[in-house]
N, C-alpha and C positions, 0 to 999 in steps of 0.2 A: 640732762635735759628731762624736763615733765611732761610725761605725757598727759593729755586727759583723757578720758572714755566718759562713751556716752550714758547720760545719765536720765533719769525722768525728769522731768522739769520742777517738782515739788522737793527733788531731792539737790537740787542744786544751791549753792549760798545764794547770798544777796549779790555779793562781788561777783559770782559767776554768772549770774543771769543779764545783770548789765555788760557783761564785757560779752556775752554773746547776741545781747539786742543792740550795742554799738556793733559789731560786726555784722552784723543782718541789715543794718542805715547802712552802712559807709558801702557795703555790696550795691546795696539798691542805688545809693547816688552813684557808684562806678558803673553801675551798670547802663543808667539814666542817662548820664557822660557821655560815655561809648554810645548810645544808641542817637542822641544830639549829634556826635561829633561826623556819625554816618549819614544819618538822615536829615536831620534839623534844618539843615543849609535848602533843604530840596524848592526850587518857584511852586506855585499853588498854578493849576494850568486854567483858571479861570483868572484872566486880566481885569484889573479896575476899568469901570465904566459906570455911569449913574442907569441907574433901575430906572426902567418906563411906568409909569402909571397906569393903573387899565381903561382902557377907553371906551368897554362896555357899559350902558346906562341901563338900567332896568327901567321900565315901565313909570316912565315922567319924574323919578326919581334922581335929584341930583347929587353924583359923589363928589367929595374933595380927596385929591390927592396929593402928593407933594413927592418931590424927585429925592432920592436920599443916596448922596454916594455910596459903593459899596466897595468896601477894601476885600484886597483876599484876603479874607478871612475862612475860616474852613467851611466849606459845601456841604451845601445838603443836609443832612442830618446832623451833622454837627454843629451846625451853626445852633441847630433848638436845643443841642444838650448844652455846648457853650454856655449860650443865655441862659438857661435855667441854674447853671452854676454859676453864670456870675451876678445872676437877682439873688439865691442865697444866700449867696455872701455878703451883699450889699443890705439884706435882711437882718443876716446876724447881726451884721454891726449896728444897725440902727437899733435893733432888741440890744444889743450890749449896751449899747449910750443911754437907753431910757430905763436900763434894769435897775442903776442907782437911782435914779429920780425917783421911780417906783417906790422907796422906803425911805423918800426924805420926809424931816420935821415938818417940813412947810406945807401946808395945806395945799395952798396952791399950785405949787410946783407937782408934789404928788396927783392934784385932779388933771393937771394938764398931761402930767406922761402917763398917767391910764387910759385919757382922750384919743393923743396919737397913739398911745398900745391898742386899744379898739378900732383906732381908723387903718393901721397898717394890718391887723388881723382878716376887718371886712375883706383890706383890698386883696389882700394874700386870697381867701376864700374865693370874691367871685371870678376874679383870673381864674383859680383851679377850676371853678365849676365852668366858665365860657369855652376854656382848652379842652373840658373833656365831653362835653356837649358839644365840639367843632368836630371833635374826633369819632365821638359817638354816629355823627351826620354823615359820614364817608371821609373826612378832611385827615391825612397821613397822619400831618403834625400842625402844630398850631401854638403859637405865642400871644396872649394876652398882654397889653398893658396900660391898668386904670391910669389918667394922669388926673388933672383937676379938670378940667375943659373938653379932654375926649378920651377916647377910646381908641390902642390899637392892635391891631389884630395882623399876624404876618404870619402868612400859612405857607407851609412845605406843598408848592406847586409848581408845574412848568408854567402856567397859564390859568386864570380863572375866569368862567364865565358868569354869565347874567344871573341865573338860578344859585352857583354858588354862593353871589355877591350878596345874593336874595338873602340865603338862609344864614349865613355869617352876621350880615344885619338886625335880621329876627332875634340869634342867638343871643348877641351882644343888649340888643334892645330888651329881650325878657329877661336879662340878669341884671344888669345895671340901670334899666328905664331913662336911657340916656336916647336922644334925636339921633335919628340916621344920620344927619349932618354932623353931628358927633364923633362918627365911628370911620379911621383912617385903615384901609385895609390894603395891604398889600402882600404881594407872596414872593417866594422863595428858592430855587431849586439848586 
């Protein structure tokens, strides 16, 4: 039988480094496994129910809202880290679809995926800057999402008031110059 001993990582082969990074995966997915096979199964102790809309009106100002089911999906703060992982990746892919357009022969095809690579940049930018201007205002956590027609904003709260509604509006109105009627706000907790 062979033993091995431990060695520095510069002084290992090539075969041995991969048969020790396959061993470090297959731990980790065992491990992942095991920790699924215990946990995974567990109910989320927040029941499905549709979200109330806020009923606060600020000062002759009229909001839209719109009732959005909400699954259990995970609470609280995880709900903002969730979405931001899964706008990433829904990012990457669209930067990956327009990376070959980017160096095509065709004139045209290349000016229109530098168009949408500049329109997905903006929107990427003023999202970041309305999330850290909600944040910067008192607001925990905050999601942004430019669409073509509005604006929305869904903020980690038990409840928002008149004044929040206020400065969430401003917020969103001094980065994107988009109508208060524009901007669908709802929160979270």
């Amino acid at each position: 039988m062979k033993v091995m001993t431990l060695k520095r990582w510069g002084d290992l082969k090539k075969g041995q480094k991969w048969v020790l990074v396959g061993s470090v995966i297959v731990a980790l997915l065992v491990l992942y496994a095991f920790w699924q096979l215990i946990f995974g199964d567990e109910p989320l102790s927040q029941p499905t129910h549709e979200s109330m809309p806020v009923q606060v009106q600020p000062e002759g100002q009229s909001i839209y809202f719109s009732a959005e089911v909400v699954k259990p999906l995970p609470q609280g703060g995880d709900y903002f880290v969730n979405y931001r992982l899964q706008r990433e990746a829904s990012r990457q892919e669209a930067k990956t679809m327009l990376a070959p357009l980017l160096d095509s022969n065709v004139v045209k095809t290349r000016e229109e995926a530098q168009e949408k690579w500049l329109q997905l940049s903006h929107k990427i930018q003023k999202e970041e800057e309305i999330e850290n201007l909600l944040k910067i205002s008192g607001i925990k956590d905050a999601i942004a999402d430019l669409g073509n027609n509005e604006v929305a904003v869904i903020v980690y709260a038990p409840n928002l008031e008149g004044t929040e509604i206020k400065v969430i509006q401003d917020i969103v109105f001094r980065v994107t110059n988009t109508s208060k009627e524009q901007v669908r706000i709802a929160y979270r907790y």
